[in-house]
C-alpha positions in Angstrom: 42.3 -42.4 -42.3 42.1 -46.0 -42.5 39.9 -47.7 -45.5 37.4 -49.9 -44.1 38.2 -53.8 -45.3 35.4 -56.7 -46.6 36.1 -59.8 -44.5 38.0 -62.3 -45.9 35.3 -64.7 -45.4 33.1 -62.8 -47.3 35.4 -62.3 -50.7 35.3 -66.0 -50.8 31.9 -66.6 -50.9 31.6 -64.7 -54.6 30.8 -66.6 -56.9 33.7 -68.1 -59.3 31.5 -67.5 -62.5 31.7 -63.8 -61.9 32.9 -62.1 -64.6 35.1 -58.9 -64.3 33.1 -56.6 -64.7 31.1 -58.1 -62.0 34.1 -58.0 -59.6 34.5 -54.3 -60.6 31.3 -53.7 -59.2 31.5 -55.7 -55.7 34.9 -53.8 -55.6 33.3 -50.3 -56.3 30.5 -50.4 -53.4 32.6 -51.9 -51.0 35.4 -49.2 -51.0 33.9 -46.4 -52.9 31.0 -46.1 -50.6 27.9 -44.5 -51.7 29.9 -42.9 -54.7 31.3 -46.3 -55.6 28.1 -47.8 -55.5 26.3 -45.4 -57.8 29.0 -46.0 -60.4 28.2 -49.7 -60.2 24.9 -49.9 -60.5 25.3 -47.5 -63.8 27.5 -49.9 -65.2 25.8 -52.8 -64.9 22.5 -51.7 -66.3 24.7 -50.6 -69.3 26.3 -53.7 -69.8 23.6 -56.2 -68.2 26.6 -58.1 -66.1 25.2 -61.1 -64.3 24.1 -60.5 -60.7 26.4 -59.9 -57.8 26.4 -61.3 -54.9 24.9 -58.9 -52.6 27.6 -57.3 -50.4 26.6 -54.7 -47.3 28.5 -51.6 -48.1 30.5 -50.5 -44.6 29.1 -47.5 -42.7 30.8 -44.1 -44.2 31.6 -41.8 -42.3 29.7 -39.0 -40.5 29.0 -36.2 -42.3 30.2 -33.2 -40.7 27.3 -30.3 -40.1 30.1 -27.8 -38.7 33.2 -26.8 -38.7 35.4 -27.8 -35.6 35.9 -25.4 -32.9 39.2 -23.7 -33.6 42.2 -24.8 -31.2 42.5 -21.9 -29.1 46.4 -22.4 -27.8 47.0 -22.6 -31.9 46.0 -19.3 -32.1 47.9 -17.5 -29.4 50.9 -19.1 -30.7 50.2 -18.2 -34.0 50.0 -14.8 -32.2 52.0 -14.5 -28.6 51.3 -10.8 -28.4 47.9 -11.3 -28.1 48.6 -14.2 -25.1 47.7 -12.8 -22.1 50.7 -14.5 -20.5 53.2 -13.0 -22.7 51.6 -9.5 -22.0 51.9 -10.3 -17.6 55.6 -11.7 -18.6 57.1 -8.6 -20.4 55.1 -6.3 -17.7 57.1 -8.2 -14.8 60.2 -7.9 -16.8 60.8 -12.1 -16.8 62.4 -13.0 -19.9 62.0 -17.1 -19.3 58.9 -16.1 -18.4 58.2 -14.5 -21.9 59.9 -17.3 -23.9 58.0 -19.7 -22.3 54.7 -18.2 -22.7 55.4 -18.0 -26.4 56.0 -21.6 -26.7 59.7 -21.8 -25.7 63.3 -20.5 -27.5 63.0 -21.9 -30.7 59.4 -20.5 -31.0 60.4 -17.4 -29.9 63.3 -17.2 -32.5 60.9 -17.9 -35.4 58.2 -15.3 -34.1 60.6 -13.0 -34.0 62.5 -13.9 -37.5 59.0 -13.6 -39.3 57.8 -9.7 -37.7 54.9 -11.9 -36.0 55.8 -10.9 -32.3 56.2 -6.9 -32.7 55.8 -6.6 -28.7 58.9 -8.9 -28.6 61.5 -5.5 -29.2 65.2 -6.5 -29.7 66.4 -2.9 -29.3 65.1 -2.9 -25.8 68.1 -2.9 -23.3 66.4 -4.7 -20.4 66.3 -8.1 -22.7 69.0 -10.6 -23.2 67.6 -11.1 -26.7 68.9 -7.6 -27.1 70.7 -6.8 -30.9 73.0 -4.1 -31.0 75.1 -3.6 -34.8 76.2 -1.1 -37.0 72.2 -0.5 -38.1 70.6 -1.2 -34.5 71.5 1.4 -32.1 70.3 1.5 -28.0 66.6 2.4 -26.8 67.9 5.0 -25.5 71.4 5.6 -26.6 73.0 6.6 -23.7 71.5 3.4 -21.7 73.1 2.3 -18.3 72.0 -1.0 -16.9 71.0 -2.1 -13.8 72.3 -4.3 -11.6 75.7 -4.3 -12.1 78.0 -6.9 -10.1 81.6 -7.7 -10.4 83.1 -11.3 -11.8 85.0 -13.4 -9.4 87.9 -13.3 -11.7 89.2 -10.5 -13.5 91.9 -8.4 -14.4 90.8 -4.9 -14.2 88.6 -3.5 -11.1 86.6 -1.6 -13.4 84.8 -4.7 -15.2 81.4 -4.8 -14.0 78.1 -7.1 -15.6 75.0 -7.4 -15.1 74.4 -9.8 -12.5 73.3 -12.6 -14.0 75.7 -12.2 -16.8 78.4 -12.1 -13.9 76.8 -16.0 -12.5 77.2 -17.0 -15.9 80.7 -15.9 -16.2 81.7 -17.3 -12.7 80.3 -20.1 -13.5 82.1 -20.8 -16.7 85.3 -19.8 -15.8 85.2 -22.4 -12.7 83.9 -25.1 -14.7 87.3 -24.9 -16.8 89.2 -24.3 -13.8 88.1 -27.5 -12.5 87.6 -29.6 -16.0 91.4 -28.7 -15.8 91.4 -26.4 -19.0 93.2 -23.5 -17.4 92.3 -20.2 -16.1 90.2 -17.5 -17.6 89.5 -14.0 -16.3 87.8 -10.7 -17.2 89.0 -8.1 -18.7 86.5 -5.7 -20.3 82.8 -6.0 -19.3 80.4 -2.5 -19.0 81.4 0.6 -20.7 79.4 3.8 -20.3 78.3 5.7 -23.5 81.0 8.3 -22.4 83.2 5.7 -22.3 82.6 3.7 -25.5 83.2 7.5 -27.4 86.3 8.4 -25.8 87.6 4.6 -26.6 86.5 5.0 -30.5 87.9 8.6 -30.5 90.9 7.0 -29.4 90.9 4.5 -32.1 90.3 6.9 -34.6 93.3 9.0 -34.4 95.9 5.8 -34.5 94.4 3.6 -37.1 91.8 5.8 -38.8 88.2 5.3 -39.2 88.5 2.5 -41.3 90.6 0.0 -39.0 88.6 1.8 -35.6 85.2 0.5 -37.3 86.5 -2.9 -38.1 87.6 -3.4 -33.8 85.3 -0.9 -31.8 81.6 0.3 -32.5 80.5 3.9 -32.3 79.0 4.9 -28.5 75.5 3.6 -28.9 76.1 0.7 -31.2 78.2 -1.0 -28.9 77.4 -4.4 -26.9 79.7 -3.3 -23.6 77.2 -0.6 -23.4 74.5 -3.0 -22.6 76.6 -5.0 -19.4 75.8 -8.2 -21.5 78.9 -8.7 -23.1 82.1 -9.5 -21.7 85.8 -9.7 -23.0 87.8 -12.5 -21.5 91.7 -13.4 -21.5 93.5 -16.7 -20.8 96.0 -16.6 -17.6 98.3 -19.4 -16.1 101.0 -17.7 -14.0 100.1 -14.6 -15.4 97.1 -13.3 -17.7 97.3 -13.3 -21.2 95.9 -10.7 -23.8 92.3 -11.0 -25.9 94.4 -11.9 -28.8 95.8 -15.0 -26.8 92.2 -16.4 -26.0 91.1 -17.7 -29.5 94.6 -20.2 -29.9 94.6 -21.2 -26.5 93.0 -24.3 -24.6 90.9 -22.2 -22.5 89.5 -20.1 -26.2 89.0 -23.8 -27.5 87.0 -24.8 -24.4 85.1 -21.8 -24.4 84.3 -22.1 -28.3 82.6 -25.3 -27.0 80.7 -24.8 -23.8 79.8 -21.1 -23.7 76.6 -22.2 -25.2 75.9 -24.3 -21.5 76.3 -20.8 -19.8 73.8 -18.5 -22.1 76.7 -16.9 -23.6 77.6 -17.0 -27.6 80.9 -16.1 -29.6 79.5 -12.7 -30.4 81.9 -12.2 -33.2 82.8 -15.5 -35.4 85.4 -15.9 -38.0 84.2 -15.6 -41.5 81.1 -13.4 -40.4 82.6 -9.8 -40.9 80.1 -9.4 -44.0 77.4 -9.8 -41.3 78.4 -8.3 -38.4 80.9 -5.7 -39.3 84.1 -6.7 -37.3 86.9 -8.9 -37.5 86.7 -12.4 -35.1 86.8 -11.8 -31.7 86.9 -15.2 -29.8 87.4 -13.3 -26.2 84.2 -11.4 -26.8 81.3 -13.2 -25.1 77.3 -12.3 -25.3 74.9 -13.5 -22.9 71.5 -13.6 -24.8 70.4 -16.5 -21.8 70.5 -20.4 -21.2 67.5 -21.5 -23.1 68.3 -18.8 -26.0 71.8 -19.6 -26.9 70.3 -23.5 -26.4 68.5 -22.7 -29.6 71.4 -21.0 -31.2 74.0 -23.9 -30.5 71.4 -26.4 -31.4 70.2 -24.5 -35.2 74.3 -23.4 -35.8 74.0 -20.2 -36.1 76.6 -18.1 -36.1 75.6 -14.7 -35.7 72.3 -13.2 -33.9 71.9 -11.1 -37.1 71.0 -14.9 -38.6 69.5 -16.2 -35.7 66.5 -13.7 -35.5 66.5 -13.2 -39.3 67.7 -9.2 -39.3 69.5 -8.2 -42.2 73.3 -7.8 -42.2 74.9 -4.8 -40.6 78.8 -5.0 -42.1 79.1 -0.9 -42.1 77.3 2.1 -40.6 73.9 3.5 -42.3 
């Protein structure tokens, strides 16, 4: 609020006689108001100053006889479940739809991190925001998803996405092709249920449960289960393996850019004690352009950060 001033003109046409106390006064009603006034007309009938030089104290301003209106768009974002067009977005199954109704990405990550947005559920296959860990499992377990389309590029016939997880994909790998950072193809997308517990079974009985845990998730935990993840490997005459991605210029790239394409480094270096499993630079998760926006932009580094959940390093 900005204090109202006395015109200049008007501070030099005091007298030069007056004594402090005087000024004190002149000072008082002119910014105090009617409170400042008050106090100046106590002290000078205490102390019998000589006369002031009558100044017009500025009009105050209006008192207030109600309380504003409250701002109604404050309120749905201080509670998107209750927004109408959050309730029409997650009916017609749009999740841009549903960020941007609650106010866009990075809103929608902090309604989520604080419990305020319980219709916003991150066990839900159909969502990209989906969270599968060692303590989240699939709603339902033995979840298939729809749409599944095949990559341009990949290595095995059986790797399969979802299809806008497949445009991503596509689209990443021939923006490196043609930035002139090499090839990259697919080599592990969508694993049933039946799948992901004969793999882990697998695991089991040549490493032990330990070492299995640490590279593979139990059927029901695990992102290939949801078509949004992918596993990638770098190729130039010939195709690499996963472990090649992360060291070569193609891993590097990707590190960089997957943001770009709605897809994360699912599982980072350094963030076992979070997530449960050693790096894996060749496993991508789409969680959606305007999502992993958000999670580039705040540097995060796991989604177990990113929408506040606590860590999941080991089976409950």
């Amino acid at each position: 609020m900005v204090t109202a001033r006395t015109p200049l003109a008007q501070h030099r046409a005091a007298p030069r006689h007056r004594s402090a106390l005087g000024m004190l006064m002149v000072l008082l009603v002119v910014v105090g108001g009617t409170a400042g006034a008050a106090i100046g007309h106590m002290t000078a009938a205490t102390a019998q100053a000589p006369a002031a030089q009558t100044v017009q104290e500025p009009a105050g301003p209006a008192t207030a006889t109600a309380l504003p209106a409250p701002d109604i768009d404050a309120v749905t974002a201080a509670a998107p479940c209750e927004n109408a067009k959050v309730a029409q977005a997650l009916e017609a199954g749009d999740p841009d739809a549903v960020i941007e109704a609650v106010g866009g990405a990075e809103a929608f990550r902090g309604h989520v991190a604080t419990g305020s947005a319980p219709c916003i559920v991150l066990s839900d296959g159909r969502w990209p925001w989906l969270v599968v860990n060692k303590h989240l499992t699939l709603d339902p377990i033995d979840y298939v998803p729809e749409n599944l389309t095949a990559p341009d590029r990949r290595v095995t016939t059986s790797s399969v996405l979802r299809a806008e997880v497949t445009d991503a994909v596509n689209r990443l790998i021939a923006d490196a092709a043609a930035e002139g950072v090499g090839d990259i193809a697919v080599t592990s997308g969508y694993r049933s249920y039946g799948l992901q517990e004969t793999l882990f079974s697998g695991y089991v009985n040549s490493s032990g449960l330990e070492a299995a845990e640490a590279t593979s998730a139990h059927a029901g935990h695990s992102e290939h289960q949801t078509g949004l993840a992918v596993d990638v490997v770098p190729c130039s005459s010939g195709c690499g393996t996963m472990d090649d991605f992360g060291a070569s210029a193609q891993g590097q790239w990707t590190a960089e850019n997957a943001w770009k394409y709605g897809l994360i480094v699912r599982y980072e270096e350094g963030r076992t004690d979070t997530t449960g499993y050693s790096p894996e630079p060749w496993h991508l998760r789409y969680i959606g352009t305007e999502l992993a926006a958000a999670y580039h932009e705040g540097e995060f580094h796991t989604l177990e950060d990113f929408f506040g959940l606590e860590a999941a390093p080991d089976y409950e």
